[in-house]
C-alpha positions as CSV (number, residue, x, y, z in Angstrom):
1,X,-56.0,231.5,-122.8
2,X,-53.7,233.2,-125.8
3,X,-54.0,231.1,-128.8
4,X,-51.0,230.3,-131.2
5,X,-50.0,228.6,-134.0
6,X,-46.4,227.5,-134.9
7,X,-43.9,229.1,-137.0
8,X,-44.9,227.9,-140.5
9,X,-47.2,230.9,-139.9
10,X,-44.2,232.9,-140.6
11,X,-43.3,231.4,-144.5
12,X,-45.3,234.2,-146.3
13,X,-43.5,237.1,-144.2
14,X,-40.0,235.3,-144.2
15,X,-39.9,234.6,-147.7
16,X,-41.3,238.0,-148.6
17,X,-38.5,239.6,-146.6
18,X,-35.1,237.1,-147.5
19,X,-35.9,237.2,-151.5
20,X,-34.6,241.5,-151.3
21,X,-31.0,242.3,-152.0
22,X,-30.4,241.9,-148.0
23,X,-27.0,244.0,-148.5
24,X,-29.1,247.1,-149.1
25,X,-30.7,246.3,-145.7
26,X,-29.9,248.6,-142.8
27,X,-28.4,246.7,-139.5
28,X,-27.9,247.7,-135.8
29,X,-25.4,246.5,-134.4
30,X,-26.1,245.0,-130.4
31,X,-22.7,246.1,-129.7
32,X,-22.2,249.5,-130.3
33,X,-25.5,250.4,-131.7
34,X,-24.0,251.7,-135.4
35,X,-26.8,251.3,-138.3
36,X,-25.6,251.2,-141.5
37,X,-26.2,248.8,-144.7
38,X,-25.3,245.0,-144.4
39,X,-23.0,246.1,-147.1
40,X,-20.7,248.0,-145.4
41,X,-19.6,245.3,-142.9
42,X,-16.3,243.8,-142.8
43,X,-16.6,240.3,-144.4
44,X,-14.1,237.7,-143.2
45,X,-14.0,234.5,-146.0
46,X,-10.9,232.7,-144.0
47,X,-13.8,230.8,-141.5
48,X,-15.2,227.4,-142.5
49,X,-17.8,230.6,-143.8
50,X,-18.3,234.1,-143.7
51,X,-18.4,236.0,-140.5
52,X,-19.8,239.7,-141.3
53,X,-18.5,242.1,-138.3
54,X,-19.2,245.2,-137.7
55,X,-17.5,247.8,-139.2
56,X,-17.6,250.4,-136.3
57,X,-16.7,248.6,-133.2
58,X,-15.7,245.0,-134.9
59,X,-18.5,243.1,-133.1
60,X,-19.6,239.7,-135.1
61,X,-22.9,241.0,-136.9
62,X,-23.7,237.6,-138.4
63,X,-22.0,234.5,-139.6
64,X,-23.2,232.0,-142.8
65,X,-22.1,228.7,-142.8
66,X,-22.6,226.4,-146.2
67,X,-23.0,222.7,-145.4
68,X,-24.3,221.4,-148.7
69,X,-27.5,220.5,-148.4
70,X,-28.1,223.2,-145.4
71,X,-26.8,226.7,-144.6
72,X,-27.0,227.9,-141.3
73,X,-27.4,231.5,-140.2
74,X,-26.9,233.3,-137.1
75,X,-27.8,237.0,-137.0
76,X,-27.2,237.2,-133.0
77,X,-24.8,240.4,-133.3
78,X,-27.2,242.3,-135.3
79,X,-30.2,244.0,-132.6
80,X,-32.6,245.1,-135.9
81,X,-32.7,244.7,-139.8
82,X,-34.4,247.4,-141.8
83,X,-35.4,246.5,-145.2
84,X,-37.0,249.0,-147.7
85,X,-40.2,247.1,-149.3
């Protein structure tokens, strides 16, 4: 039987990763497979957030969402995240 625990196993690596400047981060896109940094994405700010598409093939990379007291994140167009230690 494979043993696991549950994802509070994961604060340590999470927060060690999401405290970097994320816009120096490298992306690949699941649409078109361009990498480039987060940085270079087309932000749209006219959404109840911001929607971050890609700036090769226009493909939603990520959208943020500020609800107050929660922010949600989706990174579902993105297939990989590189970031430099």
């Amino acid at each position: 039987m494979t043993h696991h625990l549950d994802g509070n196993v994961l604060a340590g690596a999470l927060s060690e990763i999401f405290t970097a400047d994320v816009t120096t981060a490298r992306g690949r896109c699941a649409g078109c497979g361009r990498t480039s940094p987060l940085a270079e994405a087309m932000v749209f700010t006219d959404a109840p957030g911001l929607v971050a598409r890609c700036a090769g093939c226009d493909q939603v990379l990520a959208t943020f969402v500020d609800a107050g007291d929660r922010v949600m994140v989706s990174l579902a167009g993105l297939s990989a995240v590189e970031l430099r230690r």
